[in-house]
N, C-alpha and C positions, 0 to 999 in steps of 0.2 A: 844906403843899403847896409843892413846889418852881416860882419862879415863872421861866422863861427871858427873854428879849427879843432877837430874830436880827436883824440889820441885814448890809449889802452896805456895803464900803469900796470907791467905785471907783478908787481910786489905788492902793490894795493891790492891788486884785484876788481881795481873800481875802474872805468870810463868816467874820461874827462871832458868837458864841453869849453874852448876859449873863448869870449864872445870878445873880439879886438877891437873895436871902437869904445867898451871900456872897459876892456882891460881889467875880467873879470872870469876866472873859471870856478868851475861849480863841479863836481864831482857826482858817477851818480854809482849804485849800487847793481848787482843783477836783478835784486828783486824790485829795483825804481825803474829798470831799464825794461822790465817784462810789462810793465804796465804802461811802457811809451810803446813798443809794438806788439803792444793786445790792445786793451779797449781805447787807448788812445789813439793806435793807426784805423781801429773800427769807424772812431767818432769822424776820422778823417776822412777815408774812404764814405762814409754816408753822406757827407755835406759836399760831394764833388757836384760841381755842375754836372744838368745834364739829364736828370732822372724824366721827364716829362717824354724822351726819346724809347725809355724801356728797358734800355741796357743798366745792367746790376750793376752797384756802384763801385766794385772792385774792378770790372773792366773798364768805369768810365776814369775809375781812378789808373789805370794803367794807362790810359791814350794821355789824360792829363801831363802822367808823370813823362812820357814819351817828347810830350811838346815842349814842358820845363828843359829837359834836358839837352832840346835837338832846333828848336826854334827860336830865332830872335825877333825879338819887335820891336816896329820901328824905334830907335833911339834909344835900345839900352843894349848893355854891354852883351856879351855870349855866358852861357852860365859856365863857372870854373870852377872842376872841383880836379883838385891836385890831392896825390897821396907823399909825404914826404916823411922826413924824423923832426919833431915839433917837441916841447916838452910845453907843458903848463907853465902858466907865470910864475914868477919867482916866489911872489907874494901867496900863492895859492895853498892853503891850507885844505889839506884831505879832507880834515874835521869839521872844520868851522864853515867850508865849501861844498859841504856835504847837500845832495838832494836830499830832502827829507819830505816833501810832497809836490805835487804835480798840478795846478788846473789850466783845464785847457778849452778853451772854445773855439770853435771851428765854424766857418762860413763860405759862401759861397765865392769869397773874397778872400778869404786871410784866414789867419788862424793867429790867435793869441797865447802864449805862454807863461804861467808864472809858475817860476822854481822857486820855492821857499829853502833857505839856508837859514842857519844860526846868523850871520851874515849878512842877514836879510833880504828880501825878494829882488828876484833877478827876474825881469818883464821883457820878453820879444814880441813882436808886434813883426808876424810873417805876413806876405803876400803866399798868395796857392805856390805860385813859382818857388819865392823865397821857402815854402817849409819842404815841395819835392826835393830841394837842395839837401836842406840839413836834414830829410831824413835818410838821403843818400849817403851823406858823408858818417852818419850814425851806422847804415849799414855795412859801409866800409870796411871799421873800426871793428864791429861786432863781428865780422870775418876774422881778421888779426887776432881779437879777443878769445875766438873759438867757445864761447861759451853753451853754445847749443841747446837754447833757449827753449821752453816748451811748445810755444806757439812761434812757428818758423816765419820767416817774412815772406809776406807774397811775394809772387813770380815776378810782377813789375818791380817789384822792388828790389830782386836778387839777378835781375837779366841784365846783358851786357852791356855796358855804354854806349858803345861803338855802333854810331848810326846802320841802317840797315843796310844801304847803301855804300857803304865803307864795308860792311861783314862781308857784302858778296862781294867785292876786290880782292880781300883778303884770303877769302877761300877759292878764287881762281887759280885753275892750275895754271903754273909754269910753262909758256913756250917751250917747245923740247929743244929749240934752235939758240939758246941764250948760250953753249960755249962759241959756236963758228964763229968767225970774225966776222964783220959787217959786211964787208963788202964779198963773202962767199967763200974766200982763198983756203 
């Protein structure tokens, strides 16, 4: 499994992508990043399974992204996305790791990536799961970034982590009886 890690350079000004199996980051622009969620999250949200049912593909694309991020199947791991302080590799040149175009194919199955660099192309080969991941972890980022992009991200993809199940725990009020001792006294 392809593992990513996205961070915000504020001196750059640019968003970085690590792809760690090899150890490889790529750099992208606002104006590379507007065209990963506009017509790219488009081409993504159309190709969700599902459309034979009737539902528009932004909401079939929201239950998708629900299931990525809240269901396991049998035999693989739970999906993990951590927010931490990460820098780019050592090696990583702003320049030379720079996005410089984008092609993307999307299916029913997967989705395909290539970022062209000076550097030369950088190829992921996502499953549906694997790319609700990393375009989680891009929206993350792009929170931190604050860049406030023209075309905002959809609501599945800015809504809360936190199963729904877990939200209503979370918003349960407090026993009013949690200072008395246990036993009444």
């Amino acid at each position: 499994m392809t593992t990513t890690t996205f961070g915000y350079h504020a001196t750059q000004d640019r968003i970085w992508m690590r792809v760690h199996d090899r150890d490889v980051t790529v750099w992208f622009t606002r104006r590379m990043v507007r065209s990963i969620v506009g017509p790219m999250l488009k081409l993504f949200e159309d190709s969700t399974p599902g459309s034979q049912g009737g539902a528009a593909p932004r909401a079939r694309a929201s239950i998708e992204h629900q299931l990525s991020l809240h269901e396991v199947a049998p035999g693989q791991r739970p999906a993990q996305i951590r927010a931490g302080h990460e820098t780019p590799s050592a090696s990583s040149d702003p320049q030379e790791s720079l996005c410089t175009r984008i092609t993307t194919q999307a299916t029913a199955q997967g989705v395909n990536l290539n970022f062209e660099t000076e550097a030369g192309p950088l190829v992921l080969n996502l499953s549906r799961k694997g790319m609700h991941l990393w375009y989680r972890g891009l929206a993350m980022v792009l929170k931190q970034a604050n860049w406030d992009l023209p075309e905002g991200l959809p609501e599945w993809l800015r809504a809360d982590m936190t199963p729904p199940a877990v939200q209503a725990l979370l918003k349960r009020p407090l026993p009013t009886d949690l200072d008395e001792p246990p036993d009444g006294r």
